[in-house]
C-alpha positions in Angstrom: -32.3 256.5 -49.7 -29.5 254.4 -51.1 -26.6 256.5 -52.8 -25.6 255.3 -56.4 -22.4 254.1 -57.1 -20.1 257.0 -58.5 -17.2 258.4 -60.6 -13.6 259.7 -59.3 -14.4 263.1 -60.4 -13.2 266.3 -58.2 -14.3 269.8 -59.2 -11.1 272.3 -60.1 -12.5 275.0 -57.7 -11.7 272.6 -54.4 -8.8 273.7 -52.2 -6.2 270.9 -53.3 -6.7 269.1 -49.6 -10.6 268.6 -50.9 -9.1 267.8 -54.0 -7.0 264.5 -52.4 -10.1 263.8 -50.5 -12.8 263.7 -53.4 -10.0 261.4 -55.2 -10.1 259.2 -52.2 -13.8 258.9 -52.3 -14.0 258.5 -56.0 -10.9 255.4 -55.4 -13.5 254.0 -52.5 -16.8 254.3 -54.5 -15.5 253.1 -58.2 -13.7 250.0 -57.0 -15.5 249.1 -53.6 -19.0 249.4 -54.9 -20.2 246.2 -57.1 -23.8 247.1 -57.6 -26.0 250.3 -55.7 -26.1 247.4 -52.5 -23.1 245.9 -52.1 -19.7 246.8 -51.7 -16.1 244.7 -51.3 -13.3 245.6 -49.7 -10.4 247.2 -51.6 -6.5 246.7 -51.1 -4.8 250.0 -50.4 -2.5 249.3 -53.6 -5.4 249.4 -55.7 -6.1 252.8 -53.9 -2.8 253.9 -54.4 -2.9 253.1 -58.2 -5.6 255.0 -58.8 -4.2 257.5 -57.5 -1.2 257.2 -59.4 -3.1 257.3 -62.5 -3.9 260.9 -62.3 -1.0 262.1 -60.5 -0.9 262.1 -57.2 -0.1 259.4 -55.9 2.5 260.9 -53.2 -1.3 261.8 -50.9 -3.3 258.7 -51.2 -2.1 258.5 -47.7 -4.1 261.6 -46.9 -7.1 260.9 -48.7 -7.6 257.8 -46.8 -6.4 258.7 -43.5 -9.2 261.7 -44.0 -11.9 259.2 -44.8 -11.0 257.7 -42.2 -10.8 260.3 -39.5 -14.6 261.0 -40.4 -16.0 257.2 -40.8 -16.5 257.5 -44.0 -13.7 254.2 -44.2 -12.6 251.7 -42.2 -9.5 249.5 -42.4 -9.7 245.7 -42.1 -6.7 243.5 -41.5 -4.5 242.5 -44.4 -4.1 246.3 -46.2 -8.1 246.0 -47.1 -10.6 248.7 -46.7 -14.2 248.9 -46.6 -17.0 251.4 -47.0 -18.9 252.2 -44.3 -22.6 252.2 -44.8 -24.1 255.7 -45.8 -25.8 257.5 -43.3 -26.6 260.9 -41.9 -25.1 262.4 -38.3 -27.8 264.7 -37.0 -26.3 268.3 -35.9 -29.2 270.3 -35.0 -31.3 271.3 -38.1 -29.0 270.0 -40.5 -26.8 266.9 -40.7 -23.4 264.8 -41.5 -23.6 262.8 -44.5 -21.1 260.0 -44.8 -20.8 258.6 -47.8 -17.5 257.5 -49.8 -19.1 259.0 -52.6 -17.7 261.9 -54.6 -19.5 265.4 -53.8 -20.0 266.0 -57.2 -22.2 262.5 -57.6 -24.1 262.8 -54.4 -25.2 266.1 -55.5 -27.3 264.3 -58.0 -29.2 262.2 -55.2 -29.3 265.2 -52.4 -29.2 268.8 -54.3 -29.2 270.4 -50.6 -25.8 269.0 -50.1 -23.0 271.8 -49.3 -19.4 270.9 -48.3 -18.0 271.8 -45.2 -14.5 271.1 -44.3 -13.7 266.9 -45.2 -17.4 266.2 -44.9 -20.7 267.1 -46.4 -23.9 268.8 -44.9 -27.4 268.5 -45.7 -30.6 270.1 -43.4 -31.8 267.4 -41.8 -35.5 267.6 -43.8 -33.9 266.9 -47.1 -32.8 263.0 -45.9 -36.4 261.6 -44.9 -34.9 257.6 -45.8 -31.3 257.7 -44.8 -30.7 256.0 -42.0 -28.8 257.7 -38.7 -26.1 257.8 -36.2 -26.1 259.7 -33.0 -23.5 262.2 -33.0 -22.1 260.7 -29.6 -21.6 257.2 -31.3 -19.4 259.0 -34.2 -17.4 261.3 -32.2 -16.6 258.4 -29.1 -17.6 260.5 -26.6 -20.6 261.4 -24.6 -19.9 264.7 -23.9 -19.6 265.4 -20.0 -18.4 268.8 -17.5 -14.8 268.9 -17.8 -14.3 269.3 -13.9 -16.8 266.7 -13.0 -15.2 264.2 -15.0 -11.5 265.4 -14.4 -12.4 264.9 -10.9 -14.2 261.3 -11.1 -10.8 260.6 -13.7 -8.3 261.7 -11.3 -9.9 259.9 -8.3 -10.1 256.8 -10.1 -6.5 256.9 -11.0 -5.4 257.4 -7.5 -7.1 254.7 -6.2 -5.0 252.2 -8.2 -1.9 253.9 -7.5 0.9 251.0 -7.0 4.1 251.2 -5.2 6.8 251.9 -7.5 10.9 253.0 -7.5 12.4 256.6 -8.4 13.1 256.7 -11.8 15.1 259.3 -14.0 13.9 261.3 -17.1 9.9 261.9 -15.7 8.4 265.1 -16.7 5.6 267.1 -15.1 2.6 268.4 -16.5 2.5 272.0 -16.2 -0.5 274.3 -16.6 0.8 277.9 -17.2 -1.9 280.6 -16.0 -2.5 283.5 -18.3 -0.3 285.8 -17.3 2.6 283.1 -18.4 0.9 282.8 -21.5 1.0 286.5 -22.2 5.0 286.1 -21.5 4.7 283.7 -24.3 4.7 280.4 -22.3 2.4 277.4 -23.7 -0.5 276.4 -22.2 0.6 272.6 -21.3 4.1 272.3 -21.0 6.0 269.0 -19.6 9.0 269.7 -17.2 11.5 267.8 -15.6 11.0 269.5 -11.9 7.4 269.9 -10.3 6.0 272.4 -9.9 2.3 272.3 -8.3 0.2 269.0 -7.3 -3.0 268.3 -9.2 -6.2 269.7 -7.5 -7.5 266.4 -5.8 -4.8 265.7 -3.1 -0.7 266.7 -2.0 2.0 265.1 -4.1 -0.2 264.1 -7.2 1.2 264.8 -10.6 0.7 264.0 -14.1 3.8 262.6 -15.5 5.5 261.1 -19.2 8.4 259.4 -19.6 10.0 259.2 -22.8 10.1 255.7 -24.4 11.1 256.2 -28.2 12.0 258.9 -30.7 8.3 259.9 -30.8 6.1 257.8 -28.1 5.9 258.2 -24.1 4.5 256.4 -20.7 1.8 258.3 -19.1 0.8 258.0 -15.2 -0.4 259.7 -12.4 2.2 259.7 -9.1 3.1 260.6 -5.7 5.4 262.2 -4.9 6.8 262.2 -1.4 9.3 264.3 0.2 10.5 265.1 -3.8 10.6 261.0 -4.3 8.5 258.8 -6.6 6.5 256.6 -4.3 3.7 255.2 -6.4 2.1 255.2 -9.7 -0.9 254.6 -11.8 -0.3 254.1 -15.2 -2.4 256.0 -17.8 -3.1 254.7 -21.6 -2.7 257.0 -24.0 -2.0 260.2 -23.8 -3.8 262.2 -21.5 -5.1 265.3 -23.7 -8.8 265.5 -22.8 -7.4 265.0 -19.0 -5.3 268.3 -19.4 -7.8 270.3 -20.7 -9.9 269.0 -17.4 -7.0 269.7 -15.1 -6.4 273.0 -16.9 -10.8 273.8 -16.0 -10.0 272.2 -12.7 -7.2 275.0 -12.1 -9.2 277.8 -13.3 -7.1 278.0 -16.4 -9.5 276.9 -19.0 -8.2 276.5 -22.7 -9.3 280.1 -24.5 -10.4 280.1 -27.8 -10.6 283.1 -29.9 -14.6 283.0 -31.4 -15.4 286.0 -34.4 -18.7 286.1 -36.0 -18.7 287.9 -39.2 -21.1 287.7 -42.7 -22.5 284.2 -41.6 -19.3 282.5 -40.7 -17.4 281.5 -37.4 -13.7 281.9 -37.0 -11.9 279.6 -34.3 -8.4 280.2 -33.1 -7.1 277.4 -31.2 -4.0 277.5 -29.5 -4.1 273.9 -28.2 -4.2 270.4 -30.2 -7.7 268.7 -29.4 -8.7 265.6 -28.4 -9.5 262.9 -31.1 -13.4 263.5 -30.6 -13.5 267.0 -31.3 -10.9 267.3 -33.4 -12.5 265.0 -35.9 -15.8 266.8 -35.5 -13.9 270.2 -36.0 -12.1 268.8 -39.2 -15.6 267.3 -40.9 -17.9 270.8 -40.6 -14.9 273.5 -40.8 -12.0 274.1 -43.0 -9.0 275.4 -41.8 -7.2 278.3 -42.6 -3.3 277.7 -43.5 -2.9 281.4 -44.5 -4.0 282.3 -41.2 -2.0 279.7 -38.6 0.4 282.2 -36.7 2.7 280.5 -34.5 1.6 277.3 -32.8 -2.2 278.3 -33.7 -4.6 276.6 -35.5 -7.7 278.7 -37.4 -10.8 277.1 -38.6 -13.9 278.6 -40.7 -17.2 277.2 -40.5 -20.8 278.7 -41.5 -22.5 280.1 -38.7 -25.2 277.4 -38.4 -22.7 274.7 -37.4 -21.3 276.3 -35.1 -23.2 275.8 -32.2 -22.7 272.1 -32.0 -18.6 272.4 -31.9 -19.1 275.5 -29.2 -21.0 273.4 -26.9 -18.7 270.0 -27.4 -15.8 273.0 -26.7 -17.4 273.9 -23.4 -17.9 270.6 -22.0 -14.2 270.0 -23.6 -13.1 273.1 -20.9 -12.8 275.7 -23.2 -13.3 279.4 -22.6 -14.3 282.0 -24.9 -11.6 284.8 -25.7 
């Protein structure tokens, strides 16, 4: 079913963040979009002056950045950016549908469509002749058992640990247990002394070491004797590795899960991985008057919720 090209028009009852978002899609679909079938690519300052035009042009930065957390976007070289094509994400009995196409406009082409946090849901039946994307192609991950892959992850890392000399400023992951936590101590916390080896052999840690204002080294080492012997550097950092190590510990990450009048509320107390972080951003909308503290709560209709429980279980989340 191909989507029509549409206007830059955002409803007044949105939450301003849906506002910035439906002004990003209206940017995308009025100047990308050459006929129903083809699209260009568009220069972020002709994004930005759109923007402008009505006002805000301080969160064009958010708009697309949100697009482009759910693939609604993507960026080419040289400032440009390009629709992706429209298509439907299958979650259960209903479905993603990405489109960088105002909500307002693609009510016209799918009635059944209901927003739900950046993106847009539909059941499933009502989008017979749009085309699909599994769900483990969009979120970039093919959902696994956090201790069997922590495990296969850790043991791979060791194996191409390299000889390497003591260094100063290395931090240590630590995993505080729940009794810490009730004494107010974070979940993952980085130190600069040791304090227990990971679960796969003695004198194995998971270490940073600070390399700018904002940015870090990852790596597994050994320790021997309290002296760095070898390493294994990691890319990125390692947050969907913690949450393993944590399950691998018997210190899973809790989240707080209440039911009532047809919606889920999540409490999270731990930032997520990219994966399901940006499927928790598309189906639920998060709760700014409610964030106590380092916590971050979400809203979503009951009947998404299964889907981001069960990516939160193989995650190595527990229920609380």
């Amino acid at each position: 079913m191909p989507i029509a090209m549409a206007s830059n028009r955002s409803t007044s009852t949105q939450s301003p963040l849906i506002n910035v978002v439906e002004c990003a899609r209206g940017a995308i679909s009025s100047l990308a979009y050459v006929t129903q079938h083809e699209v260009r690519e568009v220069h972020t300052l002709s994004i930005r002056n759109m923007f402008s035009r009505i006002g805000v042009e301080d969160r064009y930065r958010y708009g697309l950045a949100a697009l482009q957390l759910v693939k609604e976007i993507q960026f080419i070289r040289g400032g440009y950016w390009l629709p992706t094509p429209v298509r439907a994400v299958p979650l259960g009995q209903n479905a993603l549908v990405l489109a960088p196409v105002p909500t307002d406009r693609l009510q016209y082409e799918i009635p059944e469509i209901r927003r739900a946090g950046l993106s847009r849901i539909a059941p499933l039946s009502a989008l017979p002749d749009l085309p699909t994307q599994e769900l483990n192609q969009w979120m970039d991950q093919v959902p696994c058992e956090a201790t069997k892959w922590g495990l296969k992850e850790l043991s791979a890392l060791a194996d191409r640990l390299q000889p390497t000399v003591q260094r100063e400023g290395i931090e240590y992951l630590q995993v505080a247990s729940q009794q810490e936590i009730d004494r107010g101590a974070r979940r993952f916390s980085w130190n600069r002394e040791p304090k227990e080896p990971l679960p796969i052999g003695s004198g194995l840690h998971l270490c940073r070491e600070k390399t700018g204002a904002q940015s870090y080294r990852y790596s597994l080492i050994s320790l021997v004797r309290g002296v760095v012997r070898a390493e294994a550097q990691i890319i990125g950092a390692p947050s969907r590795l913690q949450y393993a190590v944590a399950a691998l510990l018997e210190r899973r990450v809790r989240v707080v899960v209440e039911q009532a009048n047809g919606k889920t509320k999540l409490t999270l107390s731990v930032p997520l991985p990219q994966a399901e972080y940006r499927l928790l951003e598309a189906v639920a909308t998060r709760d700014n008057q409610l964030r106590e503290g380092r916590e971050r709560v979400y809203r979503l209709d009951d009947d998404l919720s299964s889907v981001v429980l069960e990516r939160l279980n193989f995650l190595g989340c527990a229920w609380g």
